[in-house]
N, CA, C and O atoms as a GROMACS GRO file, in nm:
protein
  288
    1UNK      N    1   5.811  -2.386  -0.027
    1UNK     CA    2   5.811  -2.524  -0.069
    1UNK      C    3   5.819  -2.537  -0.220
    1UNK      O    4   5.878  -2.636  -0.264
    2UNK      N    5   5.783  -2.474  -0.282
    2UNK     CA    6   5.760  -2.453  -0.427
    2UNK      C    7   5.924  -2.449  -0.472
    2UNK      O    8   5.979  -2.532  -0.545
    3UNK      N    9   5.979  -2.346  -0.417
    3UNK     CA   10   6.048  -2.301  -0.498
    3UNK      C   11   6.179  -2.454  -0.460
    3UNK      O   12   6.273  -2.490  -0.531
    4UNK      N   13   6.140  -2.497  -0.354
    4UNK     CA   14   6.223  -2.596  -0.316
    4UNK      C   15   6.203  -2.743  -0.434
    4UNK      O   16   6.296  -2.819  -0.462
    5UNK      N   17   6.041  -2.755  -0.495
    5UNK     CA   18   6.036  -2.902  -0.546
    5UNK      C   19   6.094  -2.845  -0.696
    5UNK      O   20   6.176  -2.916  -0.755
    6UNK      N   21   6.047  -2.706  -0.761
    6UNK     CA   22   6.119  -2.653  -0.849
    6UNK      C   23   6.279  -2.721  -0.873
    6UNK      O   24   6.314  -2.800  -0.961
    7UNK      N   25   6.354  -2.667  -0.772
    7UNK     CA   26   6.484  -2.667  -0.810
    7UNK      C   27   6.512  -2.843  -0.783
    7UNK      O   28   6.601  -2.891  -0.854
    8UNK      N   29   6.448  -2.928  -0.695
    8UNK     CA   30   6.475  -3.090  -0.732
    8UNK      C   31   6.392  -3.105  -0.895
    8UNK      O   32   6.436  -3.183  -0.979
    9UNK      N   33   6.333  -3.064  -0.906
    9UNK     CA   34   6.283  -3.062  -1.092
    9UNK      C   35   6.409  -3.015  -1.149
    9UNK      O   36   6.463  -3.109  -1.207
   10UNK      N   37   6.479  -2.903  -1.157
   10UNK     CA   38   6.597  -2.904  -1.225
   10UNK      C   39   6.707  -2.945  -1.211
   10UNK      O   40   6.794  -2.922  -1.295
   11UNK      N   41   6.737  -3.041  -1.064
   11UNK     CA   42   6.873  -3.107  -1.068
   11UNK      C   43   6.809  -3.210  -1.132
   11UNK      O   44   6.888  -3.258  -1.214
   12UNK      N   45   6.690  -3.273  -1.134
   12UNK     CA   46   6.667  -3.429  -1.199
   12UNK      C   47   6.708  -3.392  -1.363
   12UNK      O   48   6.759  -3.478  -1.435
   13UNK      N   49   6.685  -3.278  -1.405
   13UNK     CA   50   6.658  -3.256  -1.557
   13UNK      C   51   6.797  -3.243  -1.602
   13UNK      O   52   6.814  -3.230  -1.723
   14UNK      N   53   6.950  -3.245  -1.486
   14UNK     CA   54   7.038  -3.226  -1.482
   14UNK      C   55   7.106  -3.372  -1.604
   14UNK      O   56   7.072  -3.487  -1.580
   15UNK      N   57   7.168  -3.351  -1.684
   15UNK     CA   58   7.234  -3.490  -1.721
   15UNK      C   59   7.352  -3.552  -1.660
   15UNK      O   60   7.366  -3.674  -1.644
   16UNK      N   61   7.450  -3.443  -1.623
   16UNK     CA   62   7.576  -3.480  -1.527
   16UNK      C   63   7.574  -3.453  -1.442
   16UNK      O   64   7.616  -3.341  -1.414
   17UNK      N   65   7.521  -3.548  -1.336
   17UNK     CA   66   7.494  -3.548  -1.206
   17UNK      C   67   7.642  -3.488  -1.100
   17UNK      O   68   7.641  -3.406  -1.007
   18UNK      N   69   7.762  -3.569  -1.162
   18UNK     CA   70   7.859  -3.492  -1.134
   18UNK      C   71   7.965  -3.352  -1.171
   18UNK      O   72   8.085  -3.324  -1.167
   19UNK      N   73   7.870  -3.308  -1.197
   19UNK     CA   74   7.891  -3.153  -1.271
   19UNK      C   75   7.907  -3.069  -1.118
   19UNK      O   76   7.857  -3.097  -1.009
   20UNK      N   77   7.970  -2.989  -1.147
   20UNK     CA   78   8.002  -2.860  -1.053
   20UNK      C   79   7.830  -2.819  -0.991
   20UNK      O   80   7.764  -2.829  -0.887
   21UNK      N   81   7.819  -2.774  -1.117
   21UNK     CA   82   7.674  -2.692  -1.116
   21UNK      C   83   7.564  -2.805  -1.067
   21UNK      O   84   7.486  -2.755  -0.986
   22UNK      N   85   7.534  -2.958  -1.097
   22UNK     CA   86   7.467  -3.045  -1.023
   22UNK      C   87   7.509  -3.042  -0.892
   22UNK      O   88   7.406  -3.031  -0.825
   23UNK      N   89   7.610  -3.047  -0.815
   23UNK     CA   90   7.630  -3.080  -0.703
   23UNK      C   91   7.626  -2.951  -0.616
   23UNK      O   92   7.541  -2.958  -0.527
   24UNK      N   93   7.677  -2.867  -0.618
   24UNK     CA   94   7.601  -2.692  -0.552
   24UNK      C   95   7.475  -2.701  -0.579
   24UNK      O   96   7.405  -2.697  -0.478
   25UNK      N   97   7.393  -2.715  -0.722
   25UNK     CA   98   7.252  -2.686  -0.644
   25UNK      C   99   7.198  -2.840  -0.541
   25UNK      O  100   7.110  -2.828  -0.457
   26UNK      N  101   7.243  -2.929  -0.558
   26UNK     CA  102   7.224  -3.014  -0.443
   26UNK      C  103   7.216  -2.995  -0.325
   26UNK      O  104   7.115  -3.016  -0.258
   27UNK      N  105   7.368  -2.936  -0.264
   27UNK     CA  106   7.356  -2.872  -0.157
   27UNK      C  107   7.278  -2.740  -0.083
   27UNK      O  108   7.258  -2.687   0.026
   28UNK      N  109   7.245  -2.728  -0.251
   28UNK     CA  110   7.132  -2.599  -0.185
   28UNK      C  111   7.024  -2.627  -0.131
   28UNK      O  112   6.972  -2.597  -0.024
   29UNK      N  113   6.990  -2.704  -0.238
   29UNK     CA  114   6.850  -2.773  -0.217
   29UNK      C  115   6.803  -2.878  -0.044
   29UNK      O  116   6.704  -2.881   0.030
   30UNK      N  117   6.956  -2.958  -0.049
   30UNK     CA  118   6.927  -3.013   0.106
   30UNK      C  119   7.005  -2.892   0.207
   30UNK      O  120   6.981  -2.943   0.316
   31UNK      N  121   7.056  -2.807   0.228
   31UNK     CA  122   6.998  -2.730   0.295
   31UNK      C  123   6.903  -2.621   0.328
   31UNK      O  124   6.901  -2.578   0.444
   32UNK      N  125   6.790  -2.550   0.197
   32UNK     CA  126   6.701  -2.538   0.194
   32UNK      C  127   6.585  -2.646   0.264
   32UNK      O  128   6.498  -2.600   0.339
   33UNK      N  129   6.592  -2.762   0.240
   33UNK     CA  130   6.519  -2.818   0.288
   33UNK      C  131   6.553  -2.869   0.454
   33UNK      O  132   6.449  -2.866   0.519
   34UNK      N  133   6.650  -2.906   0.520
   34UNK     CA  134   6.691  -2.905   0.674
   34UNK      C  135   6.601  -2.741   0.695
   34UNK      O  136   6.500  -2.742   0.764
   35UNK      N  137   6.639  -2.635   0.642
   35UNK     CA  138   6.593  -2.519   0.713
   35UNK      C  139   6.357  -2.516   0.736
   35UNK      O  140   6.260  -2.499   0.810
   36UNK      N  141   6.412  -2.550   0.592
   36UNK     CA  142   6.214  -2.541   0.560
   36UNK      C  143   6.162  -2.652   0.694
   36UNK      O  144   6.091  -2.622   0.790
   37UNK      N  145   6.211  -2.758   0.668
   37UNK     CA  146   6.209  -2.875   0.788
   37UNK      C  147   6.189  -2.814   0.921
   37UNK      O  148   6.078  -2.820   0.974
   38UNK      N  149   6.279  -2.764   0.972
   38UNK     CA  150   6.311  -2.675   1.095
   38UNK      C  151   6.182  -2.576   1.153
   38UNK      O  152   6.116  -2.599   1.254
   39UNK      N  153   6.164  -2.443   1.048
   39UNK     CA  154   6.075  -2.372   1.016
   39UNK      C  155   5.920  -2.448   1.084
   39UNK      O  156   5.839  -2.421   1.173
   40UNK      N  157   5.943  -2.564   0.973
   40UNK     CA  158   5.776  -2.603   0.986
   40UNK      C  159   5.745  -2.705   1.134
   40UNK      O  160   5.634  -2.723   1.183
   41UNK      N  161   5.887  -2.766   1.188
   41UNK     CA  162   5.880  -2.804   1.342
   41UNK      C  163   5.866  -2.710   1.437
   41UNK      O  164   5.809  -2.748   1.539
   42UNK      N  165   5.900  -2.609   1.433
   42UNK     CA  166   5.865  -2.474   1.528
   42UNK      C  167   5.731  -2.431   1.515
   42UNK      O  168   5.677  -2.401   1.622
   43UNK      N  169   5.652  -2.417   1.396
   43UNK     CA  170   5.547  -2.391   1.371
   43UNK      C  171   5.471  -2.446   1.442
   43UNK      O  172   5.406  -2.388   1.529
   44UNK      N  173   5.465  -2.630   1.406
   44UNK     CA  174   5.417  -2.712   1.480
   44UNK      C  175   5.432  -2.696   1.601
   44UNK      O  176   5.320  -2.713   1.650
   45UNK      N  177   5.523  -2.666   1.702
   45UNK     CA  178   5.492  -2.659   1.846
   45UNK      C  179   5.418  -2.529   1.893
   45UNK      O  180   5.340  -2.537   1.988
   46UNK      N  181   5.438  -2.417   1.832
   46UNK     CA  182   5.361  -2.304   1.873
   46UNK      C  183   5.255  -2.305   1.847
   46UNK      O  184   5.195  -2.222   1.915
   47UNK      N  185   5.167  -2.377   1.754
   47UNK     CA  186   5.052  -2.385   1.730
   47UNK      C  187   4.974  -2.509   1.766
   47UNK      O  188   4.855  -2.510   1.734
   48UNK      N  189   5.036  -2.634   1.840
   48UNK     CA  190   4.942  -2.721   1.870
   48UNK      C  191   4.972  -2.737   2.039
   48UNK      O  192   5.059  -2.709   2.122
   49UNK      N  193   4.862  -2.790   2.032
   49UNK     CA  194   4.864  -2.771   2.185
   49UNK      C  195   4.814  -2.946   2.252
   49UNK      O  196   4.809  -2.966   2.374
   50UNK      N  197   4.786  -3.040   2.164
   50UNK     CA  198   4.756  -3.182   2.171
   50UNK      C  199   4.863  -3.256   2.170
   50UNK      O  200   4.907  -3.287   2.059
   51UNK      N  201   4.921  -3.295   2.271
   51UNK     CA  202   5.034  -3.420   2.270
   51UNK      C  203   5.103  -3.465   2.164
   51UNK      O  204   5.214  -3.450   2.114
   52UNK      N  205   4.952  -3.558   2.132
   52UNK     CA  206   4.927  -3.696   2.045
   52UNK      C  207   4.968  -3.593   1.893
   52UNK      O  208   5.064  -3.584   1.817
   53UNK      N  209   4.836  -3.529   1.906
   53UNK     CA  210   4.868  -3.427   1.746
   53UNK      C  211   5.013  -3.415   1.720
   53UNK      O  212   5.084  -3.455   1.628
   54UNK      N  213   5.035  -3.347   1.829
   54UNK     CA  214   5.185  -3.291   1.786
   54UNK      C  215   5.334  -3.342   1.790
   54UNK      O  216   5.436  -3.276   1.767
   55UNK      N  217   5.325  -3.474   1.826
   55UNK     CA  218   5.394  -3.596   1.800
   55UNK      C  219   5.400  -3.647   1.663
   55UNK      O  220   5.491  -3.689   1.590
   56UNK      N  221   5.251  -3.628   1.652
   56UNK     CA  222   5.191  -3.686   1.459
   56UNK      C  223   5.216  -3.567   1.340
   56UNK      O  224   5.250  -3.577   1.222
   57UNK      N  225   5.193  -3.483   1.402
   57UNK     CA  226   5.266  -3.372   1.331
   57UNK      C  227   5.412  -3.315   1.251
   57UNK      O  228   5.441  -3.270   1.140
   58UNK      N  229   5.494  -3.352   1.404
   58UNK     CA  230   5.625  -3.324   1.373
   58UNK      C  231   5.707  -3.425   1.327
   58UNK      O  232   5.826  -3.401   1.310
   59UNK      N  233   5.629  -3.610   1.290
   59UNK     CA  234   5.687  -3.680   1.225
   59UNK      C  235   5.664  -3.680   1.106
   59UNK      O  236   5.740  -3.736   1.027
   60UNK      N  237   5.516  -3.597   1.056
   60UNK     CA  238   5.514  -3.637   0.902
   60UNK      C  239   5.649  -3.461   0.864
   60UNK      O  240   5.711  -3.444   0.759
   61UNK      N  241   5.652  -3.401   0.944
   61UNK     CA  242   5.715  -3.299   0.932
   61UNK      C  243   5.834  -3.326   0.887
   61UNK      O  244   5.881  -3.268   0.789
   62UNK      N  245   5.919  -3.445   0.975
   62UNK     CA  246   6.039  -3.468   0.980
   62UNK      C  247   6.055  -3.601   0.824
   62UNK      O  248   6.155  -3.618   0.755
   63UNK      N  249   5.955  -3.653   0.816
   63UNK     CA  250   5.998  -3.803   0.729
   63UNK      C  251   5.891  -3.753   0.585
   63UNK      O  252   5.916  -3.811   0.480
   64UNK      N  253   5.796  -3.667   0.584
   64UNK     CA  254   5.687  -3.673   0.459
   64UNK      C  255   5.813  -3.635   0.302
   64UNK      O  256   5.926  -3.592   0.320
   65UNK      N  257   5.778  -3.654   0.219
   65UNK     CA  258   5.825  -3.543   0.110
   65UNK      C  259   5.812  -3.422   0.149
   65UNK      O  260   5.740  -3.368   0.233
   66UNK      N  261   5.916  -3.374   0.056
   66UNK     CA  262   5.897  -3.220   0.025
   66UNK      C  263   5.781  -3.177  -0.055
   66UNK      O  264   5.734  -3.064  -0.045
   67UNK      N  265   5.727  -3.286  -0.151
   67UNK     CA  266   5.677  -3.282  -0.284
   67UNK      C  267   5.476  -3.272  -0.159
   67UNK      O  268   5.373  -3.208  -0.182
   68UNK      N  269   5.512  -3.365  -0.044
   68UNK     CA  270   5.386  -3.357  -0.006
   68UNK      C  271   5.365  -3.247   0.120
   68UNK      O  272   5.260  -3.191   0.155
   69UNK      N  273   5.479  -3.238   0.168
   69UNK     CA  274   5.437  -3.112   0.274
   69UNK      C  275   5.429  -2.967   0.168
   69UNK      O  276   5.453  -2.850   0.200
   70UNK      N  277   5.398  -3.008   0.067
   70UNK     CA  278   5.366  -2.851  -0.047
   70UNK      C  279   5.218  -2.825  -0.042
   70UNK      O  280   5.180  -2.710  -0.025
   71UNK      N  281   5.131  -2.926  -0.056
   71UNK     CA  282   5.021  -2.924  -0.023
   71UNK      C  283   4.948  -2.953   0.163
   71UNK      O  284   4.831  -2.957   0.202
   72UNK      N  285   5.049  -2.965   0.219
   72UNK     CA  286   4.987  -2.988   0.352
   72UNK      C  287   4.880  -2.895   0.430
   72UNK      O  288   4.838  -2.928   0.541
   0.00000   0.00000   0.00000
């Protein structure tokens, strides 16, 4: 997760958003994050075993920040 809010810290610090180099690490970054996403929904089902929980789980999973599933 770290290394994921890191690199949105350096596309923001980016000045030309439409730069080569802005837009590859973009795509890195959202697919780093679909995968981390993924990762942490699998987690969630192998480890809960409560319905309700794990309904509540895999939505803050799917919709929270990146910035807040770092501390989750």
């Amino acid at each position: 997760m770290n290394e994921i809010v890191d690199l949105i810290n350096e596309y923001e610090a980016i000045q030309n958003k439409e730069s080569l180099y802005a837009r590859v690490l973009m795509s890195f970054i959202a697919d780093r994050e679909v995968r981390t996403r993924h990762t942490l929904d699998r987690q969630i089902e192998v480890t809960t075993r409560d319905g309700g929980q794990l309904v509540r789980l895999k939505h803050l999973a799917q919709t929270a920040t990146i910035e807040h599933l770092r501390f989750v």
